[in-house]
C-alpha positions in Angstrom: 4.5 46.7 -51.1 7.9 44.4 -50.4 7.9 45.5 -46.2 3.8 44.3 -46.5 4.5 41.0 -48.3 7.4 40.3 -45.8 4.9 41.1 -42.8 2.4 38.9 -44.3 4.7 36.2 -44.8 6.3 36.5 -41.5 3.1 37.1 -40.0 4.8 39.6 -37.1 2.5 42.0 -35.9 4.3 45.4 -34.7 4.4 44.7 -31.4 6.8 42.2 -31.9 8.7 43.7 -34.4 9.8 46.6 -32.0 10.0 43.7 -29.4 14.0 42.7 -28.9 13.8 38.7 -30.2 12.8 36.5 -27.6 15.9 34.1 -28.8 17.9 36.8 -27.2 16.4 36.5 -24.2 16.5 32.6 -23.6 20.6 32.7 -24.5 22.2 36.1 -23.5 22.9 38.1 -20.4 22.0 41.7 -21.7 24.9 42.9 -19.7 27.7 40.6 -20.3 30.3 39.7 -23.1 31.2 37.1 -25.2 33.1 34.2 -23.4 36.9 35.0 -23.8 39.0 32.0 -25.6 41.1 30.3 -23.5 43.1 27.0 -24.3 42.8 23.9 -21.8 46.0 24.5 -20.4 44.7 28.1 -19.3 41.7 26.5 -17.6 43.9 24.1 -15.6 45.9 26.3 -14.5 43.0 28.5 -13.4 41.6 25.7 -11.3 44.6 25.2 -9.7 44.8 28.7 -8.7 41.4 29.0 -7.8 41.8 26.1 -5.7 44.7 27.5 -3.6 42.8 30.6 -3.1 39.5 29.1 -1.5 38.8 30.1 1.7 35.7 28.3 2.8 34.7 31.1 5.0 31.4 30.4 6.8 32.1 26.5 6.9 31.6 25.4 10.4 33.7 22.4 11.5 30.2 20.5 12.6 29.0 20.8 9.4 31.5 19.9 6.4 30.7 17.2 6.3 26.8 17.1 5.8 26.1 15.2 2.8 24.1 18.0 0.4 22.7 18.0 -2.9 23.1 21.4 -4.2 21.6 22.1 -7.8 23.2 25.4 -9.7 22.6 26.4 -13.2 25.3 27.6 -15.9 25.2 29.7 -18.5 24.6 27.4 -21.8 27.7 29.7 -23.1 30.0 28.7 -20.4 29.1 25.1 -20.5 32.0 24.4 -22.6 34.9 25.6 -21.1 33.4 24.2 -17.9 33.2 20.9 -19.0 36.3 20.8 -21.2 37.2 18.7 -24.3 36.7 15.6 -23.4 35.2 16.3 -20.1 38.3 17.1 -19.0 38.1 20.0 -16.5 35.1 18.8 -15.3 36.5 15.9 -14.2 39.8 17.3 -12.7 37.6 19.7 -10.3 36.0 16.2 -9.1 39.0 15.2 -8.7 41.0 17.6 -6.6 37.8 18.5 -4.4 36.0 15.1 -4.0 32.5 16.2 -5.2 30.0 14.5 -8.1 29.4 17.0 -10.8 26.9 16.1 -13.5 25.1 18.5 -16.3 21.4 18.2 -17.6 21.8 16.7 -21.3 21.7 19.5 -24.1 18.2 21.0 -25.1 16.8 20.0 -21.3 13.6 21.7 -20.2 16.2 24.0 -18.1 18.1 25.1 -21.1 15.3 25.4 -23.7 13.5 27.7 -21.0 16.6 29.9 -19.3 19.4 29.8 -21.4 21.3 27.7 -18.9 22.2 23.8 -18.2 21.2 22.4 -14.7 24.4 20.8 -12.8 24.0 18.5 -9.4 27.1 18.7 -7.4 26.7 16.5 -4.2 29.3 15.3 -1.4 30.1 16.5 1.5 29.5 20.4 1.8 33.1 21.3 1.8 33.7 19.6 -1.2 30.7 20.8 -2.8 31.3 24.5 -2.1 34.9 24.0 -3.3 33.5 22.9 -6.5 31.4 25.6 -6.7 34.3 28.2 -6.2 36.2 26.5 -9.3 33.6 26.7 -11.4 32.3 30.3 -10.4 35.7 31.0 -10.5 36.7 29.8 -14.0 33.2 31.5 -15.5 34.4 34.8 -14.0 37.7 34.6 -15.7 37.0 33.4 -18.8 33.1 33.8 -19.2 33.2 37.5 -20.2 31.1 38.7 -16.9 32.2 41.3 -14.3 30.3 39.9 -11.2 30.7 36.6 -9.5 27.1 34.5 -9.3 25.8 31.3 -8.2 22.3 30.5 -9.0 21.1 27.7 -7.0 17.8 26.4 -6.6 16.2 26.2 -3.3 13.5 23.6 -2.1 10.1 25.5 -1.5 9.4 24.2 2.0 13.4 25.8 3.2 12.5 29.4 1.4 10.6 30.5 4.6 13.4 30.1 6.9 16.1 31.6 4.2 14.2 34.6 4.2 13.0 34.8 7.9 10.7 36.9 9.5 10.2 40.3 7.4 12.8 39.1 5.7 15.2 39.5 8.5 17.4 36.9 8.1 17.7 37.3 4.2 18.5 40.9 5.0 21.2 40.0 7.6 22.7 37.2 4.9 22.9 40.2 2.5 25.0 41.9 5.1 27.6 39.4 6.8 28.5 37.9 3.3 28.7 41.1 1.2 26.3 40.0 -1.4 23.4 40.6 -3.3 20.8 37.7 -2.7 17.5 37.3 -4.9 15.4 34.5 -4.1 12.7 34.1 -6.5 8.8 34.0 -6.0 7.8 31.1 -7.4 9.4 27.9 -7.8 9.7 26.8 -11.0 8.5 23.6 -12.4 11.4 22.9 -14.8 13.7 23.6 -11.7 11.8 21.5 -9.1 12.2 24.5 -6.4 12.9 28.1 -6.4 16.0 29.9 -7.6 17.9 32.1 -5.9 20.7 33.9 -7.3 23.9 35.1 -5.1 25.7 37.8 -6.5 29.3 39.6 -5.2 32.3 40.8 -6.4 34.2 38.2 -5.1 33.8 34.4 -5.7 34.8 33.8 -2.4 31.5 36.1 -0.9 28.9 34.2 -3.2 30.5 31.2 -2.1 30.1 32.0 1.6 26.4 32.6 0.9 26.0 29.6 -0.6 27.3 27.9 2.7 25.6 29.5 4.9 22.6 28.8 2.7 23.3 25.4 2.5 24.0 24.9 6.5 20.3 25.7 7.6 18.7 23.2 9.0 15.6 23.3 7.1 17.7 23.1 3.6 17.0 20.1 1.6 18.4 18.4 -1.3 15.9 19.4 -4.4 17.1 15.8 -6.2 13.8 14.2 -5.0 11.1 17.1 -6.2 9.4 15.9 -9.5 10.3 18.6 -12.2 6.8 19.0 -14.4 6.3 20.1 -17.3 5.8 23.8 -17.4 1.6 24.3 -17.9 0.5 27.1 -20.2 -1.3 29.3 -17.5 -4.7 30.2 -18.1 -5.8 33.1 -18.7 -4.7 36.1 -16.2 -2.4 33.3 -14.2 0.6 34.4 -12.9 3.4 32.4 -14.7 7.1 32.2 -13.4 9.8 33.8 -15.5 13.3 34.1 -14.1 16.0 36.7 -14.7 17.8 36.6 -18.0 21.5 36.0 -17.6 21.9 34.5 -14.2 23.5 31.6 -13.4 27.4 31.3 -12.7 28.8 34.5 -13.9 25.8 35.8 -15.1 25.7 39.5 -14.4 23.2 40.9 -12.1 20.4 43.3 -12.6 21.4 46.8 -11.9 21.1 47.5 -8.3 23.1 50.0 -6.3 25.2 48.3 -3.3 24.6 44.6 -1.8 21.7 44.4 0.3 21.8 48.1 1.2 18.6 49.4 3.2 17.6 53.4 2.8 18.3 56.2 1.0 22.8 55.1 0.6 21.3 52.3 -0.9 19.0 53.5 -3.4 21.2 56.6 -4.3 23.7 54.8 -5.4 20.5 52.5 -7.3 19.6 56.0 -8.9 22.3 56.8 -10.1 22.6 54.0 -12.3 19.5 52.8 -12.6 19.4 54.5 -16.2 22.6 53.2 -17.7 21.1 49.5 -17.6 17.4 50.8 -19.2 16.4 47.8 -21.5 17.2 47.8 -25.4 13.5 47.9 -26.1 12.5 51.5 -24.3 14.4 54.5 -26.2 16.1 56.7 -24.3 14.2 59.4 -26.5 11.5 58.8 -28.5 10.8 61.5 -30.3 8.0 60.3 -31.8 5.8 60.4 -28.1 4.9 63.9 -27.7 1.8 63.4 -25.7 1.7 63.3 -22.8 0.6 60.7 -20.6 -0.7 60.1 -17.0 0.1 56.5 -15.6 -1.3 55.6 -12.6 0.5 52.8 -10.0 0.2 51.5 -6.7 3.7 51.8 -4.1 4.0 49.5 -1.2 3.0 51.6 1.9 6.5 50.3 3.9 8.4 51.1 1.3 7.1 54.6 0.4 9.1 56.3 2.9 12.4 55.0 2.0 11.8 55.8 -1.9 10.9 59.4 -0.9 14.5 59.5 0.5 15.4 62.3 3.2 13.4 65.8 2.4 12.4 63.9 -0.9 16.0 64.1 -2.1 15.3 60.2 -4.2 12.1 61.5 -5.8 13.3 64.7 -6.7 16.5 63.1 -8.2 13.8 60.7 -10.3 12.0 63.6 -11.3 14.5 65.9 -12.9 16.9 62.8 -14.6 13.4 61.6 -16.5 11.3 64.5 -16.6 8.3 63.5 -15.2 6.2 65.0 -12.6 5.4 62.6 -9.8 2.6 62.8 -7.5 2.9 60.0 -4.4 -0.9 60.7 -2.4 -0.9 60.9 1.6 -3.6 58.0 2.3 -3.6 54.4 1.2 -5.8 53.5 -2.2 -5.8 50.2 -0.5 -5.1 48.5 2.3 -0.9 48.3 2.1 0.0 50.6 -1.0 -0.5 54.4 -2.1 -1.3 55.4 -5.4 1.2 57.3 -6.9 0.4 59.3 -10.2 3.6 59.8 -13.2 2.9 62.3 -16.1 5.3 62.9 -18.5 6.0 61.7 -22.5 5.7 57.7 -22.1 9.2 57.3 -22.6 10.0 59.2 -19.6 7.4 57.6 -17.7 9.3 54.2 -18.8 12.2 55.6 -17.6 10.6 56.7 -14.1 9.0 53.3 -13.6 12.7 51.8 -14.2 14.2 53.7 -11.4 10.9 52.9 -9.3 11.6 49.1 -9.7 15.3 49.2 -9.8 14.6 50.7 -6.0 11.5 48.4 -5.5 13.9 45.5 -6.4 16.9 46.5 -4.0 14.6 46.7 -1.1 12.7 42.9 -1.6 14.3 41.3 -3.7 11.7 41.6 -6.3 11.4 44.2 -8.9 6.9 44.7 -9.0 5.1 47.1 -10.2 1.4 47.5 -10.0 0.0 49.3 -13.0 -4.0 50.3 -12.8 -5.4 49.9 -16.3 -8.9 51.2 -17.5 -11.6 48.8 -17.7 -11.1 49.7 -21.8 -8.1 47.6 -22.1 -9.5 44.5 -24.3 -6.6 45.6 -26.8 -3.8 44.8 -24.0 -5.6 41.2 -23.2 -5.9 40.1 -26.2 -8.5 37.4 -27.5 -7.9 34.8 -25.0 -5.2 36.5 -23.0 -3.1 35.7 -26.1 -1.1 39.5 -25.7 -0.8 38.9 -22.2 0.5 35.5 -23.2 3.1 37.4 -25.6 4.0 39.7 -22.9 5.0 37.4 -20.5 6.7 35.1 -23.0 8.8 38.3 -24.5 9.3 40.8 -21.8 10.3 37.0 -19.3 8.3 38.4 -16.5 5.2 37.3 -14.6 2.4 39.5 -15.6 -1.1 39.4 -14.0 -4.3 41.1 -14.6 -7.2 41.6 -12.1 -10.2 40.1 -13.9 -12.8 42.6 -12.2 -11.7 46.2 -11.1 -11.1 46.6 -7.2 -10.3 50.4 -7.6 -12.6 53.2 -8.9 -10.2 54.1 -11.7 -9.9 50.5 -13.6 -7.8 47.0 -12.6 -4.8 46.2 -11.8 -1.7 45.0 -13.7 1.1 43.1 -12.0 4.4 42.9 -13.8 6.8 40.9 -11.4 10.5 39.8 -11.8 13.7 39.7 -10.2 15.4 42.2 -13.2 14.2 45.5 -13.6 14.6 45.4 -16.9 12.0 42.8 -17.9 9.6 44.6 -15.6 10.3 48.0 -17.5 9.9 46.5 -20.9 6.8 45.1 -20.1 5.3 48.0 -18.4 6.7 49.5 -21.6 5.0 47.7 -24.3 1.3 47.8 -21.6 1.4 51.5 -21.8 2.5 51.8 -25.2 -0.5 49.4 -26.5 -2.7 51.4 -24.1 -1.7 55.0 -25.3 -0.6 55.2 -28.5 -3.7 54.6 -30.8 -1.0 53.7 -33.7 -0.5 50.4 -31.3 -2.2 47.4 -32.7 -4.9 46.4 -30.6 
């Protein structure tokens, strides 16, 4: 009688009970740890070192001294100690590399939305990119992260060239610098461009992508696109949702190796694709003893390379969830194959993690394309309003077909640059779908 009050009270449904709090979402990296205290002496000191250690590899002579506007954002939890009391660390790395640094005022559009503050550093690009490597710097040390990241945002009309036909020249980025390199879908209207997160084990590789990011000649400073409001979509509209936790120092989604093509890559993404499963998916549920048949659709040019040599990646997938996977010969439609998972739907959760953790290593982009039955009023909602709460709790884009194209129901995009927020939604679809305790 108390646990129905409380519900009524509280009106939660139980999808969002079982649903990790959105809250958690907006302000923590679900892979880092707490910022370690360190006293303004300690940051000082850090800068100085940092400072001597900057290399500035990539910067060519011709262009240091192109005037940029680069926009990055920080984790809200590493403002702080980025700023200093007073302002006073923020001030000293103006100081000693000649750039302007300036944050977004607390509870902007950028920090209610992502977790993070917006900074503008501007000046020449040497000085900017040595600001950049103090602050990256100082969040690695003292931010309680184990990667090095810069998340800047890109102007939409320089994207094409960044990533180059077939994504050639994003692929050869990944390569020369040593880092991972995500560049969003959509831009984002808080952000006023797209944001694309660099992510290395050294500052001074993320750093060097950032250069050679920012010496293209089609980049542009993002300082003159109108931010908007972000619109509620309408109904079945794809919305933009970023990765959780990026940002300086924010710690990437789980991908094996940096830019990696084939099967090294994506053994090495298997292999600990399962260690970084989202808090929201057991590991066992004991509870799901039916089993389940999920249907999705694969990318045709990637289908090869997930297969791995002899089928060596898909029979690893198979025997660490225990699902039986079925990937068919022809194309369902043009550009993908229909691959068929049946298994408990915790192990299918499990199998579509390690799909999208490879998915994501290969573009960039963790999607996966669910097909639904045309009986799935329950997962819409009146409105769209559970698609709404999908999208708004699992921080992914999520899309539904509005008539079937396919003979066996319609299709269900779920779309970020984490695998985990893909998972979790795909998750909390199937569960809604199969499990007739689910409310509908």
């Amino acid at each position: 009688l108390l646990t129905k009050t409380w519900l009524k009270r509280q009106a939660l449904t139980p999808f969002l009970l079982t649903a990790p709090p959105l809250s958690r979402f907006r302000s923590e990296n679900m892979y880092a740890s707490d910022p370690i205290a360190a006293s303004a002496a300690d940051v000082q000191q850090a800068v100085t070192d940092l400072l001597a250690e900057y290399q500035g590899l990539g910067l060519e002579e011709d262009k240091q001294d192109k005037e940029v506007s680069v926009h990055v954002l920080v984790r809200s939890a590493h403002v702080g100690f980025v700023i200093g009391k007073g302002g006073e660390t923020i001030n000293h790395i103006k100081t000693v590399t000649g750039a302007q640094a300036s944050f977004d005022k607390q509870k902007s559009q950028s920090e209610a939305l992502l977790g993070q503050r917006k900074c503008r550093l501007e000046g020449t690009l040497q000085a900017v990119a040595t600001a950049a490597h103090l602050i990256c710097g100082v969040v690695l040390r003292f931010g309680g992260v184990d990667q090095a990241t810069i998340s800047m945002v890109v102007a939409p009309e320089a994207c094409g060239a960044l990533v180059g036909k077939k994504g050639e020249h994003l692929a050869s980025l990944r390569q020369s610098t040593n880092t991972k390199i995500q560049l969003e879908p959509q831009a984002h209207p808080a952000l006023g461009g797209r944001l694309c997160v660099l992510m290395g084990q050294e500052v001074h590789d993320v750093v060097h992508a950032m250069i050679r990011i920012c010496q293209m000649d089609s980049f542009s400073s993002v300082s003159n696109v109108p931010t908007m409001p972000p619109a509620m979509p309408a109904y079945g509209a794809p919305q933009y949702t970023p990765a959780v936790g990026v940002g300086f120092g924010g710690t990437p989604p789980p991908m094996g190796g940096y830019g990696m093509r084939g099967s090294q890559g994506l053994s090495q993404v298997l292999a600990t694709a399962l260690d970084f499963m989202p808090l929201g998916v057991p590991q066992h549920d004991f509870t799901d003893r039916q089993q389940v048949e999920v249907t999705i659709l694969l990318p045709s040019e990637h289908t090869g390379t997930i297969i791995g040599k002899g089928g060596a990646n898909v029979a690893t997938l198979r025997s660490s969830t225990n699902t039986r996977l079925n990937i068919e010969r022809e194309e369902a439609t043009p550009g993908f194959r229909r691959v068929v998972l049946t298994a408990q739907l915790s192990g299918v959760a499990r199998a579509l993690h390690m799909l999208a953790s490879m998915l994501a290593e290969l573009s960039g982009t963790a999607t996966l394309n669910l097909i639904v039955s045309e009986n799935c009023g329950g997962l819409i909602g009146k409105g769209g309003a559970n698609l709404k709460r999908l999208r708004e709790t699992c921080r992914c884009q999520v899309t539904m077909e509005r008539e079937a194209t396919l003979s066996d129901g319609r299709r269900l995009t779920l779309s970020s640059v984490d695998p985990a927020h893909v998972t979790l939604a795909a998750y909390y679809a199937l569960r809604t779908l199969h499990d007739p305790r689910e409310e509908r």
